[in-house]
N, C-alpha and C positions, 0 to 999 in steps of 0.2 A: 849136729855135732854136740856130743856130753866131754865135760872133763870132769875130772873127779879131783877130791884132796885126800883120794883113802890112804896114799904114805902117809900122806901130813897126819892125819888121823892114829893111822896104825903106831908112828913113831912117837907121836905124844902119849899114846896109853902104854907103848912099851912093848909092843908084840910083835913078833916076826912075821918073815910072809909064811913060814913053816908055823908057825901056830896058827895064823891067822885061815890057813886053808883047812888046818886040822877042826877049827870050830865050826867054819862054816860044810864040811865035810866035800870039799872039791879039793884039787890037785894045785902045786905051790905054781907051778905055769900057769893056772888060773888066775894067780891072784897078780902073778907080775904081767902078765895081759891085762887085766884090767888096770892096775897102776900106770903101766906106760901108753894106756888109752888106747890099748888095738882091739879090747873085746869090749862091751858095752854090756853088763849083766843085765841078768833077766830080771823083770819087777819084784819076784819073790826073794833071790838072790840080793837084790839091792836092797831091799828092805832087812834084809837080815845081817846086812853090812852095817847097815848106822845102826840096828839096835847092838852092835857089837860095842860100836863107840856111846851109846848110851845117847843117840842124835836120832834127827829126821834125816830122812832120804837129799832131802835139798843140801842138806848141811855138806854133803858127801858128795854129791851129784851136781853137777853144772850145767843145766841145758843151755846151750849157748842158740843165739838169733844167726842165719848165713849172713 
């Protein structure tokens, strides 16, 4: 199981989920699947998430233990 803080993220730099798909070049149902934890992006994907926030992958990403 991942959970992620990329609202927490997205809202403190100030970006939409419509900007934030437009940078990372996917679709706005992308980006609110991944916020509400039903899609789990892909390592390159995720890595181009925190450098969005100017963070590491962990910062962003939560691998949780079952």
């Amino acid at each position: 199981m991942m959970r992620n803080r990329m609202k927490e993220f997205r809202e403190i730099h100030n970006i939409s989920q419509a900007q934030m798909a437009e940078m990372l070049h996917v679709s706005r149902q992308t980006i609110i699947s991944i916020e509400k934890e039903r899609y789990n992006p892909s390592l390159p994907l995720a890595i181009q998430i925190a450098r969005c926030f100017k963070t590491n992958v962990e910062e962003v990403f939560i691998l949780e233990d079952k």
